[in-house]
C-alpha positions in Angstrom: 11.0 -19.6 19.3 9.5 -23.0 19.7 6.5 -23.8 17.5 3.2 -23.6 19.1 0.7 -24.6 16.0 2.4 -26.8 13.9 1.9 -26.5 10.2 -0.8 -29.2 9.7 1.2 -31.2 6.6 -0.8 -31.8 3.5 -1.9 -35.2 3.8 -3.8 -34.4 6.8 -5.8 -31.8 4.9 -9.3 -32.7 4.6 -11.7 -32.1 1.8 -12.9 -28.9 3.0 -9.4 -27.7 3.8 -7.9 -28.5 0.3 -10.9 -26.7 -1.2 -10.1 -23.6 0.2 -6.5 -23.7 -1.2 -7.4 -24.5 -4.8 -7.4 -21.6 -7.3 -6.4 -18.7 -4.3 -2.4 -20.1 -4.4 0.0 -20.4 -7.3 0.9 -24.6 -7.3 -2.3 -24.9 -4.8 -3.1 -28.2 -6.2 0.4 -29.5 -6.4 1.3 -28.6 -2.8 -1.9 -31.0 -2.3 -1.6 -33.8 -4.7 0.5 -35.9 -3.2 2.8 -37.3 -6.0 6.3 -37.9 -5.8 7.1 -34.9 -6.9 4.9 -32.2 -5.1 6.5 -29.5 -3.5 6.4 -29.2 0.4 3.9 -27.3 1.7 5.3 -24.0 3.1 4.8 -23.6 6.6 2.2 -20.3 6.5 0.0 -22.6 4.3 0.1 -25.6 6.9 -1.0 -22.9 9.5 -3.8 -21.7 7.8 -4.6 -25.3 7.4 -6.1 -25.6 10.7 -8.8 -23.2 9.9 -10.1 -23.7 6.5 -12.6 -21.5 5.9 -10.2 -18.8 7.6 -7.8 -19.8 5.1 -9.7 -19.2 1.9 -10.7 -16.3 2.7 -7.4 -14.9 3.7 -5.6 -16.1 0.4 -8.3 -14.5 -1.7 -7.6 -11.3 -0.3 -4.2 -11.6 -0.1 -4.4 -12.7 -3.5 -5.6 -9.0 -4.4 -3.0 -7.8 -2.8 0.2 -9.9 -4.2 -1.3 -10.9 -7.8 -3.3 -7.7 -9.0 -1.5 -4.7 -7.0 -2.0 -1.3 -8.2 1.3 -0.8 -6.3 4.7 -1.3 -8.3 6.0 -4.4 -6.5 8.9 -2.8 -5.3 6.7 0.0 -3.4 4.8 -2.9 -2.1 7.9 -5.0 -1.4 9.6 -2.5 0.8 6.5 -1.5 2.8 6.2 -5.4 3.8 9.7 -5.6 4.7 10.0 -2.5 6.8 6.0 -4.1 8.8 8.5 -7.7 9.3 11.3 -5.2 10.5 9.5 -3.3 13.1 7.3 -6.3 14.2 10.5 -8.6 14.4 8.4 -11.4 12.2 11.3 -13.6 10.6 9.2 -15.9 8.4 7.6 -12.3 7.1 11.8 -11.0 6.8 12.8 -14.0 5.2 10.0 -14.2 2.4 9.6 -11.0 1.4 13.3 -10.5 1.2 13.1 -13.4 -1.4 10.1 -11.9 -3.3 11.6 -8.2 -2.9 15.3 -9.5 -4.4 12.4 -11.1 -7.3 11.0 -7.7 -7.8 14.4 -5.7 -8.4 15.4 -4.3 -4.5 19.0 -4.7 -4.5 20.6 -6.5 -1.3 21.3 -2.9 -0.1 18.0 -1.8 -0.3 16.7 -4.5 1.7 19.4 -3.9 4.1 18.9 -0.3 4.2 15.3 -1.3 5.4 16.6 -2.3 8.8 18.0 1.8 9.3 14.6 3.5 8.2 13.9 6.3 6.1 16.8 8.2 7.2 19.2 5.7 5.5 20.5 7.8 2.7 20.0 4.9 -0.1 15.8 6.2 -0.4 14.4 8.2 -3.4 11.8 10.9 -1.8 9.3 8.4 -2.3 10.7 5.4 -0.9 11.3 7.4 2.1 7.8 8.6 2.6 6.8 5.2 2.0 8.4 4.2 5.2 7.9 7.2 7.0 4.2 5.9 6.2 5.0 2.1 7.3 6.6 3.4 11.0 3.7 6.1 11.7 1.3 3.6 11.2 2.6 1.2 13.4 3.6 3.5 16.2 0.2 6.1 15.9 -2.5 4.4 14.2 -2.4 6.8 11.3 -0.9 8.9 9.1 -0.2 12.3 10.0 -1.1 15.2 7.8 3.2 15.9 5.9 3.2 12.4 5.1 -0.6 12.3 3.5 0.4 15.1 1.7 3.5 13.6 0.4 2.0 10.4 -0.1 -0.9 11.6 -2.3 1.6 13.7 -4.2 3.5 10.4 -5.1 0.0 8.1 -5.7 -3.4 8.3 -6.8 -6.3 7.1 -4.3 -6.1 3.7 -5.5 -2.8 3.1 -4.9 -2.8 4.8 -1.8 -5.9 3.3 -0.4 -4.1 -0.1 -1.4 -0.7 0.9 0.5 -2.9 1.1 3.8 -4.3 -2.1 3.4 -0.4 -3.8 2.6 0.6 -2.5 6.1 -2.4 -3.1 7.7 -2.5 -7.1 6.1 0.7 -7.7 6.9 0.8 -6.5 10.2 -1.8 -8.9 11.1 -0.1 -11.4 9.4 3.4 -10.4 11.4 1.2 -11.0 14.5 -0.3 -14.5 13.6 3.2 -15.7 12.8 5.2 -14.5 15.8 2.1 -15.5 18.2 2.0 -18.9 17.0 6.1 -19.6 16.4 6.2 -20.0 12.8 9.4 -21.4 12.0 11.3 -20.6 8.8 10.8 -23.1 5.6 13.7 -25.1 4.9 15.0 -23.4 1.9 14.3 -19.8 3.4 18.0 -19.0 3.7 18.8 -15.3 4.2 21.9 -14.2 2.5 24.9 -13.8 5.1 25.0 -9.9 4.5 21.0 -9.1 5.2 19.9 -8.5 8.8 17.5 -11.2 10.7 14.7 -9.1 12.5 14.5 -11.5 15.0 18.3 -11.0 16.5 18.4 -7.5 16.9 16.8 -4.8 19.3 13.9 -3.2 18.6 13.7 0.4 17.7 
């Protein structure tokens, strides 16, 4: 779709702005330094520009979430990706498919994601994990098999955290197809994996 915030581009962040990005990002203060060599900013990050104090916030959370996770990144990696599936969000598909592939899922995991927990590639618990992911998008909640299931699997730290991953990046899924967020340049998917953005939704 066409862009309806564009990613405000790091020489137009003010003080306040660059501020909030220091010490909540890995390469904050390169993205922001302006030298030959910096690396573009990615286009979430311009986004969250326009808000700054917004922005801190959110990274320091997120930060919690992505940096010091009680969750074994792949748990935490396949819960994100099935949120991006179901919500159609392709800059959410597109990074975490990167950072999932990072964590060890395999290109048929990540593909399997797209089918559900009924594809036949899930361990018990990566199938309650999205059997957790698709009842909390379509009921608000989880019901009382997959609780069960869950807490067998996790203790209340982890499980408490799982919430918040689907919860985070479900709000996140909606800020980035509300406003158009367009892929970064070097976010190509591998030919094989599934776009969520060209197919129906379940």
């Amino acid at each position: 779709m066409t862009p309806r915030l564009t990613p405000l581009a790091a020489e137009h962040w003010d003080e306040r702005a660059r501020e909030s990005l220091r010490g909540k990002v890995s390469l904050a203060d390169r993205y922001l330094s302006g030298a030959p060599d910096a690396p573009r900013m990615p286009n979430v990050l311009g986004v969250l520009g326009h808000h700054a104090e917004l922005a801190g916030a959110w990274l320091s959370y997120n930060g919690a979430l992505l940096e010091r996770s009680a969750l074994d990144p792949r748990h935490r990696e396949l819960v994100i990706l099935r949120v991006a599936w179901r919500t159609r969000s392709a800059y959410e598909w597109a990074q975490h498919a990167l950072i999932g592939s990072r964590a060890g899922l395999t290109d048929e995991r990540i593909e399997a994601v797209a089918h559900g927990p009924d594809a036949p590639v899930w361990s018990p618990l990566e199938r309650v994990l999205l059997t957790a992911v698709d009842q909390l998008l379509d009921r608000h909640g989880l019901d009382d098999g997959t609780w069960a299931e869950l807490v067998r699997h996790f203790d209340p730290r982890r499980t408490l955290e799982l919430l918040f991953v689907a919860g985070s990046y479900l709000c996140l899924a909606l800020v980035f197809n509300s406003v158009g967020l367009q892929l970064d340049p070097d976010m190509a998917l591998p030919p094989t994996l599934p776009r969520p953005d060209t197919e129906e939704r379940p």
